[in-house]
C-alpha positions in Angstrom: 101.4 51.4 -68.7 98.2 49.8 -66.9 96.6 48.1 -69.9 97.0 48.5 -73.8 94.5 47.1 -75.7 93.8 46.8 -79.7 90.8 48.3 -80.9 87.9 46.5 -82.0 86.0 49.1 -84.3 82.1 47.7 -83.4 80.1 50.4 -85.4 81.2 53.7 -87.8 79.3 57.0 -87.9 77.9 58.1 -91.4 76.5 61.1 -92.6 78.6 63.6 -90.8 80.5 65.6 -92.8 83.9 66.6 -92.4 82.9 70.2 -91.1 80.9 69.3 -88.8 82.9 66.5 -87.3 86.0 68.9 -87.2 83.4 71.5 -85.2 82.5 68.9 -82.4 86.7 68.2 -82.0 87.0 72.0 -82.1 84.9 72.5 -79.4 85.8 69.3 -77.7 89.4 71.1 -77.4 88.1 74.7 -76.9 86.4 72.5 -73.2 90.2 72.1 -72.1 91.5 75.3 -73.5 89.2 77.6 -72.0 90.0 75.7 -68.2 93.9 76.9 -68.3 93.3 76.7 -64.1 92.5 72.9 -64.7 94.2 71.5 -67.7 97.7 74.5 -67.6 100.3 71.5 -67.8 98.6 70.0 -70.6 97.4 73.3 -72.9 101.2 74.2 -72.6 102.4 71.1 -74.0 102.8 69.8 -77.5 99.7 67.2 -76.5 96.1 67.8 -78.3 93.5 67.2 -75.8 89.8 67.2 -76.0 87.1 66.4 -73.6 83.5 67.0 -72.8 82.1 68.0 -69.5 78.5 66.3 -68.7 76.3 64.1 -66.1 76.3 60.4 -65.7 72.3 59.8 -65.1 71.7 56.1 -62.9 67.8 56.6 -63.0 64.9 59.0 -62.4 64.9 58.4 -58.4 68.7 59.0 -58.0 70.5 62.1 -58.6 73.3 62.4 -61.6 76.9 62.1 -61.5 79.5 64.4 -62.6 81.4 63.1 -65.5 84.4 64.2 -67.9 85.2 62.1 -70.8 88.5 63.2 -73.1 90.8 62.2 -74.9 94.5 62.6 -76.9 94.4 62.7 -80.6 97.6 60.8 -81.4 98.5 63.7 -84.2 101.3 65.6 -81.9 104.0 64.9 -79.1 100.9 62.5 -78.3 103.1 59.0 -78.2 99.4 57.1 -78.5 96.2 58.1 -78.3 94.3 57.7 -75.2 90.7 58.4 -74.4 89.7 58.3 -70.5 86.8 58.7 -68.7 85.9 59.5 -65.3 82.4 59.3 -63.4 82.2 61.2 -59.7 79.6 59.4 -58.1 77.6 61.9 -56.4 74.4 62.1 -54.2 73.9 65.6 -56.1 75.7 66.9 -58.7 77.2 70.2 -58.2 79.9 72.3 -59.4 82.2 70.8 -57.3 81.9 66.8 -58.2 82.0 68.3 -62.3 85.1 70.3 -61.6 86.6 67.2 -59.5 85.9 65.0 -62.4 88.0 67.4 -64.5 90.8 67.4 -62.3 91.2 63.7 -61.9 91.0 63.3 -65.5 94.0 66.3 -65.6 95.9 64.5 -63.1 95.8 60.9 -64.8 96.9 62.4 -68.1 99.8 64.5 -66.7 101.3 61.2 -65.4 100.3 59.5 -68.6 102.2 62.3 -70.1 105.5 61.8 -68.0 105.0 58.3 -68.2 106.0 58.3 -72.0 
């Protein structure tokens, strides 16, 4: 283990109900289930994982970064929960920094994974 931290809950969505919040996990997880070439190790464990693909924007003058935020619910073989994310920086964003972004995220969790 690098760092475990306690955490501080700062704020608490409202207003969402319980469908819809189970609709944005849903799809969260469909984003690593529908990438078996990325996340195969993981999808064929007992772990739940869910992430979201995206762009890290540093201003209007500079091009985006490719980004993948996910994270472990904590409900199966999941020892803890963790949540990771990991920002490519780019001078354009392609494919190829998004998919890299993925795969470092993959890599981190599988040794996460045999670390516990």
């Amino acid at each position: 283990m690098i760092l475990q931290n306690e955490p501080k809950i700062k704020n608490t969505v409202e207003g969402i109900s319980k469908n819809t919040w189970d609709l944005v996990h849903a799809g969260m997880q469909g984003v690593v289930t529908n990438n078996p070439g990325v996340f195969g190790k993981i999808i064929s464990s007992d772990i739940t994982l869910s992430g979201k693909t995206g762009t890290a924007q540093q201003s209007t003058t500079h091009p985006d970064h490719g980004l993948f935020v996910g994270f472990t619910s904590g409900n199966t073989g999941d020892k803890t929960p963790v949540a990771l994310a990991i920002r490519i920086a780019t001078d354009t964003v392609r494919p190829l920094q998004l998919k890299s972004a993925m795969v470092l995220w993959n890599t981190i969790m599988e040794l996460q994974i045999r670390m516990n």
